[in-house]
KEBA-970355 format. One record per residue: residue in one letter; x, z, y of N, C-alpha, C in turn. Coordinates in steps of 0.05 Angstrom, whole numbers, plus 5000, padded with zeros to 4 digits. Layout:
% residues N
AXZYXZYXZY
...
//
This chain:
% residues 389
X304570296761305070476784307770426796
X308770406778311970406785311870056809
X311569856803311369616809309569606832
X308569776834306469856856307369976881
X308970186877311070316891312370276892
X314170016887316469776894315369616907
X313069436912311869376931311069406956
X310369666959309669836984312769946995
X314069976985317270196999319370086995
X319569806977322369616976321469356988
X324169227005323568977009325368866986
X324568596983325468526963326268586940
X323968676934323068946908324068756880
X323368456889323968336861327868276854
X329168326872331868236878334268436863
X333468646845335168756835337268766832
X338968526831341468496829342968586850
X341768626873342668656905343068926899
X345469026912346269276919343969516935
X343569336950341069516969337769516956
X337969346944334569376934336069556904
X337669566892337769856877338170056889
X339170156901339770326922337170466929
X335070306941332670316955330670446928
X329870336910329370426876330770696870
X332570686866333670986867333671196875
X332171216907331671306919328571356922
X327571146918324371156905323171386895
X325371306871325271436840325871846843
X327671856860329072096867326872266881
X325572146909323172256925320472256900
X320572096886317272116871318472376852
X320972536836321472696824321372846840
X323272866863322873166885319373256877
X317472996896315573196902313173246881
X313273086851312073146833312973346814
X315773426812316273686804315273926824
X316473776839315874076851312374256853
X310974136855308074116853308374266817
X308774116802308774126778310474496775
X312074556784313674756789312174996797
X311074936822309375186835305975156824
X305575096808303275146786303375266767
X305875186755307275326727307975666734
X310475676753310275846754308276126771
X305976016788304976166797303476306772
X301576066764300076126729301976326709
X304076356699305776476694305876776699
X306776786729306477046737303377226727
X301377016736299177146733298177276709
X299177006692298077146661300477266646
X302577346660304977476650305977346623
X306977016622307576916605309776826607
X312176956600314776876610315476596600
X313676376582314876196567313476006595
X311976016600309875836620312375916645
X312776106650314076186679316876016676
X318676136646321075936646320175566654
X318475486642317875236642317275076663
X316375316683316475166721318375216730
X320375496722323175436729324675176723
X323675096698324874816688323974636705
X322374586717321174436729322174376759
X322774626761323974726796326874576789
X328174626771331074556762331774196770
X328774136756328473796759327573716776
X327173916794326973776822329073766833
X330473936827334273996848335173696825
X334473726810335973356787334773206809
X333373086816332272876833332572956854
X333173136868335273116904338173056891
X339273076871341873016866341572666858
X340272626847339672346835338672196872
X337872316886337172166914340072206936
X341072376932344172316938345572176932
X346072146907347271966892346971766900
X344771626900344071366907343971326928
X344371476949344771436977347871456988
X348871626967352371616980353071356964
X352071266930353571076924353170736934
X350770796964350670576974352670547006
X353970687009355670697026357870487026
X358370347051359270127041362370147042
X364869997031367270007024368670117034
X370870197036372870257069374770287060
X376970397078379370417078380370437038
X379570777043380670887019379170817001
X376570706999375670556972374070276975
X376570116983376269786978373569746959
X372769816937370669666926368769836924
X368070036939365070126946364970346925
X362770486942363070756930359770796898
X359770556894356770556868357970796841
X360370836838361071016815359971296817
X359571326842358371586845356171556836
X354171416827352271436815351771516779
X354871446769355571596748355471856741
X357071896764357472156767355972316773
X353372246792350572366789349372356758
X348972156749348472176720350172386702
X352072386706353372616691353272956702
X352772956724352073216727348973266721
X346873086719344173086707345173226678
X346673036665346573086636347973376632
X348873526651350773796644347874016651
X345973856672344474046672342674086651
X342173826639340473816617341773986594
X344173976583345774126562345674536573
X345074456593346074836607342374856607
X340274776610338074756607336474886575
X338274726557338374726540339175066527
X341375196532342075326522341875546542
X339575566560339175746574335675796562
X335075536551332575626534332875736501
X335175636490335775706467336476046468
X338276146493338776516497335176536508
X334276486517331676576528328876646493
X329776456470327976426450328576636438
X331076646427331576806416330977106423
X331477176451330277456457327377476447
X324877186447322677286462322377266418
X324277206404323577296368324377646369
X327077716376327077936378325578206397
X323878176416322278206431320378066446
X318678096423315877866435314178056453
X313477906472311977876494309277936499
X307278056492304478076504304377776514
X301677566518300677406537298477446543
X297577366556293977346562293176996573
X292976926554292776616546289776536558
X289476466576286476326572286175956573
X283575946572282975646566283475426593
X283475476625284775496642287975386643
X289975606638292275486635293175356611
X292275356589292075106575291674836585
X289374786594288074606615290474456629
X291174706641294074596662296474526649
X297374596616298874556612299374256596
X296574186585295873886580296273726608
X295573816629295573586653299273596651
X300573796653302873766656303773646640
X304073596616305873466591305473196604
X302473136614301172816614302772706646
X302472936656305272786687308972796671
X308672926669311972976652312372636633
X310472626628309972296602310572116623
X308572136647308771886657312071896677
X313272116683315072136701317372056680
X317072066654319271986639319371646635
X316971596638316571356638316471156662
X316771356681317371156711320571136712
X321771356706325371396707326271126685
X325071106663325570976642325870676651
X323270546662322970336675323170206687
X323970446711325570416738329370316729
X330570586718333770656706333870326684
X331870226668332569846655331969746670
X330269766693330869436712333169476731
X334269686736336469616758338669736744
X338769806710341669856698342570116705
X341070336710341870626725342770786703
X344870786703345171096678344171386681
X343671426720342771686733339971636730
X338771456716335771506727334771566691
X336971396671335671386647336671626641
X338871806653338672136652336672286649
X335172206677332972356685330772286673
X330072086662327872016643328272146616
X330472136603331272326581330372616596
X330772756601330272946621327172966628
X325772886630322472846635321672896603
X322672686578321272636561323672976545
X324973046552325373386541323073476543
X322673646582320573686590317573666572
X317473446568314873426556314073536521
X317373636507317473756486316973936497
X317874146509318374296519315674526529
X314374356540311974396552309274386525
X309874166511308674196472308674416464
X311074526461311074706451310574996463
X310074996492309275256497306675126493
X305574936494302674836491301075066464
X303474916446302574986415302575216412
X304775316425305075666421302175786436
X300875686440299075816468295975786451
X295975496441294075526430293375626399
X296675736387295875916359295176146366
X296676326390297276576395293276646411
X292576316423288876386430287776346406
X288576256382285776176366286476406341
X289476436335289876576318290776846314
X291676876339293677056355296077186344
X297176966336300476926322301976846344
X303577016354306376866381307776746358
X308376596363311676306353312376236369
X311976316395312976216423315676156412
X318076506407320576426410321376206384
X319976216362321275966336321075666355
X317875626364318575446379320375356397
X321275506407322475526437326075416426
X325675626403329175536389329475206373
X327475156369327374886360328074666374
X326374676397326174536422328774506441
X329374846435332474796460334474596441
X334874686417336774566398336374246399
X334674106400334573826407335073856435
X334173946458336273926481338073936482
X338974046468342574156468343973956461
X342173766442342873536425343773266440
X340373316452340673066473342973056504
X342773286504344773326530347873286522
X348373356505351573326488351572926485
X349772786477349272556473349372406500
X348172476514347572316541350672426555
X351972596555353972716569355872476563
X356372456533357572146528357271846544
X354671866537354071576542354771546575
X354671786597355171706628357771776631
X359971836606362371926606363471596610
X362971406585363571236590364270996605
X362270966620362170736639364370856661
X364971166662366771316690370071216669
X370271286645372871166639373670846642
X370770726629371670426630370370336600
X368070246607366870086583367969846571
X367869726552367369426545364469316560
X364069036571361368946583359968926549
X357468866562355168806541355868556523
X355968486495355868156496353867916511
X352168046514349967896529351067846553
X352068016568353367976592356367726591
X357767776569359967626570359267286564
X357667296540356367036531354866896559
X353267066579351666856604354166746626
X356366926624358666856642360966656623
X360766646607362666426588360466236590
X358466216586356165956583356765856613
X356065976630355665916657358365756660
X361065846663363465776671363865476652
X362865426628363765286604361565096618
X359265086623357864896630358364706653
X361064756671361964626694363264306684
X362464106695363963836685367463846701
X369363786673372063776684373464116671
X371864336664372364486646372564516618
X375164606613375464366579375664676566
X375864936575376565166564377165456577
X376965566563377665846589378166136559
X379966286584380766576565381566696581
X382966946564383867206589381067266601
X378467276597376167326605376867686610
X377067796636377168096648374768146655
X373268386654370568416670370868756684
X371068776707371169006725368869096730
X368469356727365469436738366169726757
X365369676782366469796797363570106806
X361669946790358770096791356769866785
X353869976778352169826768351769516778
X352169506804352369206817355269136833
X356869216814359369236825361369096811
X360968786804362968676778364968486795
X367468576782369668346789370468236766
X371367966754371567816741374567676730
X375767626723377967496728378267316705
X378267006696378666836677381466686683
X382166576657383266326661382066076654
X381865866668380065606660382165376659
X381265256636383365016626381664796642
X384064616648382464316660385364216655
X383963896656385763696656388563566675
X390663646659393563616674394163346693
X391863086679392262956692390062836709
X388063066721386862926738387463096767
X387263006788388463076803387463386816
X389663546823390063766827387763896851
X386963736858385463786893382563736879
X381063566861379463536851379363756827
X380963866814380164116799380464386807
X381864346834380964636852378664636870
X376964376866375764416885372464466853
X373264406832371864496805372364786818
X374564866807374565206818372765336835
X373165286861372365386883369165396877
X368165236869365365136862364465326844
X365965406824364665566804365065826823
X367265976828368766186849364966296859
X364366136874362866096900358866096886
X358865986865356065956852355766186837
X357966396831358166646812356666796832
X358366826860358267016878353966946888
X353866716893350966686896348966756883
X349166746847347366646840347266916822
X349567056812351067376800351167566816
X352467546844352367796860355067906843
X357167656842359367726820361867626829
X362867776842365767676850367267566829
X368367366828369667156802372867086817
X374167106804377466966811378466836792
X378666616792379566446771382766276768
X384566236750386566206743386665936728
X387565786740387865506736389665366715
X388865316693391065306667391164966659
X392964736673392864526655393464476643
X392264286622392564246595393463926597
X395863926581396763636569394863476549
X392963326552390963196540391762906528
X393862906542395262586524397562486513
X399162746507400562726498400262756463
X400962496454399062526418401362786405
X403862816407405362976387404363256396
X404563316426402263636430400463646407
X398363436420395663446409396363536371
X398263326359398263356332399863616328
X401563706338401763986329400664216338
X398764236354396364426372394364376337
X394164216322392264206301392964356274
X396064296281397364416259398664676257
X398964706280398665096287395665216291
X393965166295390665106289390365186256
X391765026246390665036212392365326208
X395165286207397065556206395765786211
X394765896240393066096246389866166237
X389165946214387365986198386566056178
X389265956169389766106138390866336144
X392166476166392966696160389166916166
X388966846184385766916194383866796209
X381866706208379866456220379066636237
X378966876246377067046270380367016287
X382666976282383666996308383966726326
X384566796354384766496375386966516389
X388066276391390066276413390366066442
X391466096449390665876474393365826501
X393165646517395865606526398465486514
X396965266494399265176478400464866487
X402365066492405064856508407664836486
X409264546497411464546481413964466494
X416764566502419164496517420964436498
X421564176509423664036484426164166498
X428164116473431464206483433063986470
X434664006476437463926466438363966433
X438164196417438064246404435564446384
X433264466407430964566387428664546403
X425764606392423764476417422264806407
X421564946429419765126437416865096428
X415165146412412465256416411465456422
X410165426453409165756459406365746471
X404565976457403065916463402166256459
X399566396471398566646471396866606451
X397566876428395666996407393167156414
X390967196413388267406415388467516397
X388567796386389967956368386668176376
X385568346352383568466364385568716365
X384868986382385369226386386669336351
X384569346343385869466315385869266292
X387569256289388668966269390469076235
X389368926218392469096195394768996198
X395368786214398168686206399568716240
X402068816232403768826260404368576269
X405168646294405568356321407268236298
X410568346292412368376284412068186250
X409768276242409368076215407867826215
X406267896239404667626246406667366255
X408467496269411367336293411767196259
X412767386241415067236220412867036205
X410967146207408566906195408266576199
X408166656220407966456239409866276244
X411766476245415166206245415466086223
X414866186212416366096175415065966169
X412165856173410565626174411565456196
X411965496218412365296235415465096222
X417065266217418665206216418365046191
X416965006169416164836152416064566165
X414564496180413164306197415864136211
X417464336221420264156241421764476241
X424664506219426164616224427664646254
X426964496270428564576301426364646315
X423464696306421164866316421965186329
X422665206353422565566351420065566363
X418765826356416566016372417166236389
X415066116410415266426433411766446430
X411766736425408766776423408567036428
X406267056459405167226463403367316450
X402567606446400567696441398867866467
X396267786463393867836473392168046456
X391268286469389968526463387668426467
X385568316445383268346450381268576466
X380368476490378868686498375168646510
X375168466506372268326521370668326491
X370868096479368668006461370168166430
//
């Protein structure tokens, strides 16, 4: 269905990566919630009223609720396709976070507006008048609620939406939700035991659960994630596979919103081939990101001394040094300035975020081996904060 209705209402339904064909999906996704809740909404609660079942009546209010979630989720995706300007140079897609995150506050306040609602209906239970009828209706509902969790789901992994996999979390609540007044409905007809409210407290409490959980997960991407490894490994493959590319680091990845990545590397090439022929390597890669990624890339041009043998032999032997102290760390940019009286090795350390040994012990590490090698050895060594891989 879903693929069906990307066909008929997106152009270039298959193009995902494009700002506008998510955009367009999003918006899809947002109108098919408006008007299938809402339907779903004014059934529940009319039935409700009738058979004076306040658990059926809350449950199309829930319903009504997820419909105002999907006009917010169709805003979202319509302001965060607004294109750049003055005051925000790289486009406004974060607001689609931020739709996701107000989904997830509603889901948590959802939650604990059914958890005060259960509890009353244990300490003052309810009369119902249950018949076979709204049962009926309440199976069709769980079975749209299933599939609406599963269009948000399907929809929110092919175009990367954190506001849509909100709202599918959100559907597949719903459909507990709706179980359980199910179940309550059919003990209280066959046996005529209410458990409405035990149920009801069970059910909110995994809402409450999931909403506290998902509140996280759309918190993050608004502070600033790490990318995926999958993502870092296709953009190091891609860049590494260029002829005249001998290396690359400082790998940055910006995400400015779901199709919103800026890039920044440094790429090693050869010192001695000529300078106009390895920017024009550059430009090439620069330019095939932007085509082929929908990935703004800026690249930093690092040459490497390839023929000089005493580099080369002590680049092997600071290599072994940084091995034995630890084989997971890397360094890169290793240059050497002779003097008059002592010769410089400097080169940048990759150090991960949380490490046991200080900059400060690693520095003395490091010299006191070098300096094995050629007492007029000094070191200058940056350290690098692992933050990508």
């Amino acid at each position: 269905m879903s693929q069906f209705l990307a066909k008929i209402f997106i152009k270039e339904y298959q193009n995902v990566h494009k700002a506008k064909v998510r955009a367009a999906y999003g918006k899809m996704a947002g109108i098919v919630g408006i008007i299938s809740n809402f339907i779903l909404s004014a059934f529940k609660m009319i039935l409700g009223i009738v058979l004076g079942s306040i658990s059926i009546l809350a449950d199309g209010i829930n319903n009504l609720a997820d419909a105002g979630s999907s006009l917010v989720t169709l805003i979202g995706f319509k302001l965060s396709s607004i294109p750049a300007d003055k005051d925000h140079p790289f486009g406004h897609q974060r607001i689609e976070y931020i739709t996701g995150l107000i989904i997830s506050f509603t889901i948590l306040g959802i939650g604990f507006i059914l958890l005060y609602n259960s509890i009353l209906k244990i300490i003052n239970p309810v009369p119902v008048n249950i018949t076979w009828i709204s049962i009926g209706i309440l199976v069709v509902a769980i079975f749209v609620k299933a599939w609406q969790g599963w269009f948000y789901r399907s929809n929110g992994k092919l175009i990367k939406s954190k506001a849509l996999e909100a709202t599918s979390l959100d559907s597949f609540n719903d459909v507990l939700v709706t179980t359980g007044v199910l179940i309550s409905a059919l003990i209280l007809k066959i046996w005529k035991l209410n458990i409405d409210g035990y149920v009801g407290v069970l059910i909110s409490i995994f809402i409450i659960y999931s909403g506290i959980k998902l509140i996280k997960d759309t918190i993050s991407p608004l502070i600033g994630e790490a990318p995926s490894k999958e993502f870092v490994k296709k953009v190091s493959d891609k860049i590494l596979s260029y002829p005249g590319v001998l290396g690359m680091h400082d790998l940055i990845i910006h995400n400015y919103g779901p199709a919103k990545t800026f890039i920044t590397v440094h790429v090693e090439v050869d010192s001695m081939v000529d300078i106009s022929v390895s920017h024009d390597i550059i430009d090439n890669i620069e330019q095939d990101f932007l085509r082929d990624m929908d990935v703004n890339l800026v690249i930093h041009m690092d040459p490497l001394d390839t023929q000089n043998p005493y580099v080369a032999q002590l680049k092997e032997q600071v290599t072994r040094i940084i091995e034995k102290l630890d084989p997971q760390l890397q360094f890169h940019d290793f240059r050497i300035v002779n003097g008059p009286t002592h010769t410089n090795v400097i080169f940048d350390l990759v150090v991960p975020l949380k490490y046991s040994l200080t900059t400060t012990e690693i520095k003395e590490y490091l010299l006191s081996e070098i300096k094995k090698i050629d007492p007029k050895l000094n070191l200058v060594v940056t350290f690098d904060r692992e933050a990508i891989s």
